[in-house]
Backbone as JSON Lines, residues from 0, in Angstrom:
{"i":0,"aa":"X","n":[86.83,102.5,62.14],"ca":[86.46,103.74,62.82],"c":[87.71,104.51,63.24]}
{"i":1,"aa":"X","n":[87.64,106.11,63.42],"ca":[88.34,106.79,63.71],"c":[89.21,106.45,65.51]}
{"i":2,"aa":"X","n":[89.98,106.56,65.29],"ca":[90.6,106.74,67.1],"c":[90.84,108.51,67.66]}
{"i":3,"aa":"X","n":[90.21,109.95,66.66],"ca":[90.33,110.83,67.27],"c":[90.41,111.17,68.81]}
{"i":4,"aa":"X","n":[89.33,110.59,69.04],"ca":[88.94,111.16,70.12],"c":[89.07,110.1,71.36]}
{"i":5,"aa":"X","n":[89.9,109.6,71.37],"ca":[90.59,108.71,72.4],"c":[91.23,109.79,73.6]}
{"i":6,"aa":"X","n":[90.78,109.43,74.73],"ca":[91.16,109.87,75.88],"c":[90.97,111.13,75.82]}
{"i":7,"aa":"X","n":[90.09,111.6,75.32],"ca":[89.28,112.79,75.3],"c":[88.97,113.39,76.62]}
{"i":8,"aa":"X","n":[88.17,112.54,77.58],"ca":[88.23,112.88,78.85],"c":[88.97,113.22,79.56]}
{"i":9,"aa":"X","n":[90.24,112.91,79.13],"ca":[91.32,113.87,80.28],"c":[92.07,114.44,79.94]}
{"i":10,"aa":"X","n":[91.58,115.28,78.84],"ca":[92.17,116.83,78.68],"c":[92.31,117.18,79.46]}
{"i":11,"aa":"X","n":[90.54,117.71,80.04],"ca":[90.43,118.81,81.21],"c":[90.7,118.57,82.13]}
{"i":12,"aa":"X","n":[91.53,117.61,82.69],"ca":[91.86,117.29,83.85],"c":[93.57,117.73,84.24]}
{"i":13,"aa":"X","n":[93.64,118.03,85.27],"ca":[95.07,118.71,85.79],"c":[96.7,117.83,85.3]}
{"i":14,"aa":"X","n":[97.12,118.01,84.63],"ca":[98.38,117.25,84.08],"c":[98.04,115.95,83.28]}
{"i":15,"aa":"X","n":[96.68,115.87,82.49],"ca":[96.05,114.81,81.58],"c":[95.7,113.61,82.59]}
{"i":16,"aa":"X","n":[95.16,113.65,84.16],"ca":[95.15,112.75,84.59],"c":[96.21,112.02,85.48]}
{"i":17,"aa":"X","n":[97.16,112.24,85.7],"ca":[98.7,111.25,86.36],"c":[98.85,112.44,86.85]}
{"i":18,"aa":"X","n":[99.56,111.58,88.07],"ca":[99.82,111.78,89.37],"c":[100.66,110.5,90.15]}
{"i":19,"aa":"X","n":[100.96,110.92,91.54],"ca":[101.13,109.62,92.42],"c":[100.14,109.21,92.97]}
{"i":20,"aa":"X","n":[100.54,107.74,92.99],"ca":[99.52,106.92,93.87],"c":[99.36,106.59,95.17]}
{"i":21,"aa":"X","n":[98.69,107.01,95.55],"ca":[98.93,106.95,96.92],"c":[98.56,105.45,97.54]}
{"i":22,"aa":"X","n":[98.6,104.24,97.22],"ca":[98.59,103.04,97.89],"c":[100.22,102.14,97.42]}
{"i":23,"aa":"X","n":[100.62,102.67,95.71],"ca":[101.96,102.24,95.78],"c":[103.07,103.37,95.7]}
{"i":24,"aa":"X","n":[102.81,104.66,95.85],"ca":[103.7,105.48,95.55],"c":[104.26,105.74,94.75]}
{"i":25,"aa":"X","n":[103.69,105.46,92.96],"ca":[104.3,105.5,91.73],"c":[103.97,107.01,91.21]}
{"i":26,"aa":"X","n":[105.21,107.52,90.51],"ca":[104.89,108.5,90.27],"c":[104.36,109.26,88.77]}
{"i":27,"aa":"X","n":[103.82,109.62,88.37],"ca":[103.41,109.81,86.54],"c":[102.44,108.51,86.17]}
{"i":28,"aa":"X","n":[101.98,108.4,87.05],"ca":[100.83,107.55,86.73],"c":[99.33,107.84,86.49]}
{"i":29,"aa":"X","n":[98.51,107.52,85.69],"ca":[97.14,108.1,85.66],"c":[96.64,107.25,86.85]}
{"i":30,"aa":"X","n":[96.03,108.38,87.49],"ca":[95.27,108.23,89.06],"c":[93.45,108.39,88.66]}
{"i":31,"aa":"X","n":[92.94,107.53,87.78],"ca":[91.77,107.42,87.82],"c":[90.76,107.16,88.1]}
{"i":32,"aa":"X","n":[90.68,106.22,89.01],"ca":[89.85,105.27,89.85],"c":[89.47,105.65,91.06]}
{"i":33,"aa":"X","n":[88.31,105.59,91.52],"ca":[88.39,106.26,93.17],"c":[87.73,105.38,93.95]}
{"i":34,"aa":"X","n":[88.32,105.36,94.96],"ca":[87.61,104.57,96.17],"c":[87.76,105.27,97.09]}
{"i":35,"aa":"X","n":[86.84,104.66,97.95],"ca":[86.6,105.03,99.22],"c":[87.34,104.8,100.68]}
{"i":36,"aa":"X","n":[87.81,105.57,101.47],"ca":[88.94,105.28,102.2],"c":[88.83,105.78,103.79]}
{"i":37,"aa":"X","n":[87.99,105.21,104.44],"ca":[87.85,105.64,105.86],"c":[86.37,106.89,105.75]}
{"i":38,"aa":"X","n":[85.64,107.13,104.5],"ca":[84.44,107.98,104.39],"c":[85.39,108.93,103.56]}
{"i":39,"aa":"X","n":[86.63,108.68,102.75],"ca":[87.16,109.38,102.12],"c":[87.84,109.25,100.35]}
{"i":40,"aa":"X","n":[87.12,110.02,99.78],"ca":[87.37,109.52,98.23],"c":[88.7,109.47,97.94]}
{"i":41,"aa":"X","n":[89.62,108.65,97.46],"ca":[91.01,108.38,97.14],"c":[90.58,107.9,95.47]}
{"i":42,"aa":"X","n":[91.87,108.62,94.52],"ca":[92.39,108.09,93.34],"c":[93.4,107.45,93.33]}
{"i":43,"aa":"X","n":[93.45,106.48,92.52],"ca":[94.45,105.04,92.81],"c":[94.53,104.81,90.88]}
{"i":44,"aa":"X","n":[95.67,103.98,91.17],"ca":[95.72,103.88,89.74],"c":[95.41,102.49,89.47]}
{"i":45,"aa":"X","n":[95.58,102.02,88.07],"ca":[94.64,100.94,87.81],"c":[95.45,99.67,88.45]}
{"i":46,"aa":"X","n":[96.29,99.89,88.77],"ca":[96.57,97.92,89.05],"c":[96.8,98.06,90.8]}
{"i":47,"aa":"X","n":[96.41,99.56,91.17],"ca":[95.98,99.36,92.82],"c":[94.88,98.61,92.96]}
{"i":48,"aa":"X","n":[93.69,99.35,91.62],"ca":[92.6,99.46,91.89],"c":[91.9,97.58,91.75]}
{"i":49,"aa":"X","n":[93.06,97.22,90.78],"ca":[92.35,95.6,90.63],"c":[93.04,95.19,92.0]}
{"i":50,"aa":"X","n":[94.37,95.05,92.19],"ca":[94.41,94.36,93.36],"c":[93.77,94.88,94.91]}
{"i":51,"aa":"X","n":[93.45,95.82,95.09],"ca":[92.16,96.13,96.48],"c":[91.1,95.32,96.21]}
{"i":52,"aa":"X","n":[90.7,95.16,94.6],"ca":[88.86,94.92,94.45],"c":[89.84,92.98,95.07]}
{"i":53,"aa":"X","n":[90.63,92.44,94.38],"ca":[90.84,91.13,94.94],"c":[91.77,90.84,96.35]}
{"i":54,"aa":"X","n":[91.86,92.05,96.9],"ca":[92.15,92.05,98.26],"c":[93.11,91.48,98.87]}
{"i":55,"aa":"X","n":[94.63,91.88,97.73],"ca":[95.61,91.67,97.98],"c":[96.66,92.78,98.78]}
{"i":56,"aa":"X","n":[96.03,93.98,98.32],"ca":[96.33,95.3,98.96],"c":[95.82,96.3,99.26]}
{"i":57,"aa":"X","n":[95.48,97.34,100.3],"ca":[94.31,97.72,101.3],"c":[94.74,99.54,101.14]}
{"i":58,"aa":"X","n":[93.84,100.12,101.13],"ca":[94.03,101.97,101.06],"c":[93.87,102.14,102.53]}
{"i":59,"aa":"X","n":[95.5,102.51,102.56],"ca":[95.48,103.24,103.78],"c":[95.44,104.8,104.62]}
């Protein structure tokens, strides 16, 4: 099968997705993931996002 249309979804998104993270402070990172943070939606990037779900590191 074709791989065209790989990461298709974040065209439309502001700079293809990446940004900083706001739980490690990395910068040019895709910020995709969102959680919830005091009743507040936060994007985190993916190896925030595994280590919060195993609760090694906390959105502050």
């Amino acid at each position: 099968m074709s791989k065209a249309h790989r990461g298709k979804g974040l065209q439309d998104q502001a700079t293809r997705g990446r940004g900083t993270c706001p739980v490690c402070k990395r910068e040019s990172v895709k910020v995709l993931y969102e959680l919830e943070a005091g009743g507040n939606k936060v994007k985190v990037c993916k190896t925030c996002k595994a280590a919060i779900a195993h609760g090694k590191k906390t959105v502050s």
